[in-house]
Phi, psi and omega in degrees: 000153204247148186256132163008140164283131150231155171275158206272149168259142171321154189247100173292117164244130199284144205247122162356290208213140154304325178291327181290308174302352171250021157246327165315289210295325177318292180262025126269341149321338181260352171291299179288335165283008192257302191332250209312344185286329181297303201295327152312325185270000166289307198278334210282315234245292191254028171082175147310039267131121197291113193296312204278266193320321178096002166347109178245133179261100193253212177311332154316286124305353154038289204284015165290341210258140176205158192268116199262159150265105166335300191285319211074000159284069188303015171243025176259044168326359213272169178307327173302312172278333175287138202204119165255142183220157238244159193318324186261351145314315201290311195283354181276321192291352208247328171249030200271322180298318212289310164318320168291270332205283182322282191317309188287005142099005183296159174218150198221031186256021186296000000 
């Protein structure tokens, strides 16, 4: 008999210390408050529109439209690493090696 699917449960890691669990929520409340100032600054600086498609956007979709970091560092804010692209460039750009990897037949389990 084949036994049930169950999904794995998250792996609870228990925290130290309150100060270790208030520098978190810290520095995530400083992430999120840094995410829309880049992201305004992206859009006003390389326009509405998807850099790889050329896709253009306006109010209606907006929320389509997303900002990629270039480098793989979200903590590059600077103009130069940022490139905006539209959900499904940005998820091609995020999965393109993994596709290469596969096809040529690569294991990256070394």
């Amino acid at each position: 008999m084949s036994q049930s699917f169950r999904p794995r449960r998250p792996v609870k890691k228990k925290l130290k210390s309150s100060d270790e669990r208030d520098a978190i929520i810290r520095r995530l409340k400083a992430e999120q408050s840094r995410a829309p100032d880049y992201r305004q600054r992206s859009l006003e600086a390389h326009g509405w529109v998807c850099a790889k498609c050329g896709r253009d956007f306006d109010n209606d979709n907006l929320h389509l439209l997303t900002v990629h970091h270039k480098d793989g560092n979200h903590n590059n804010n600077v103009i130069d690493n940022l490139e905006n692209l539209c959900i499904y460039c940005h998820e091609d750009e995020h999965t393109r090696s993994l596709l290469g990897d596969y096809l040529s037949g690569s294991d990256d389990k070394d």
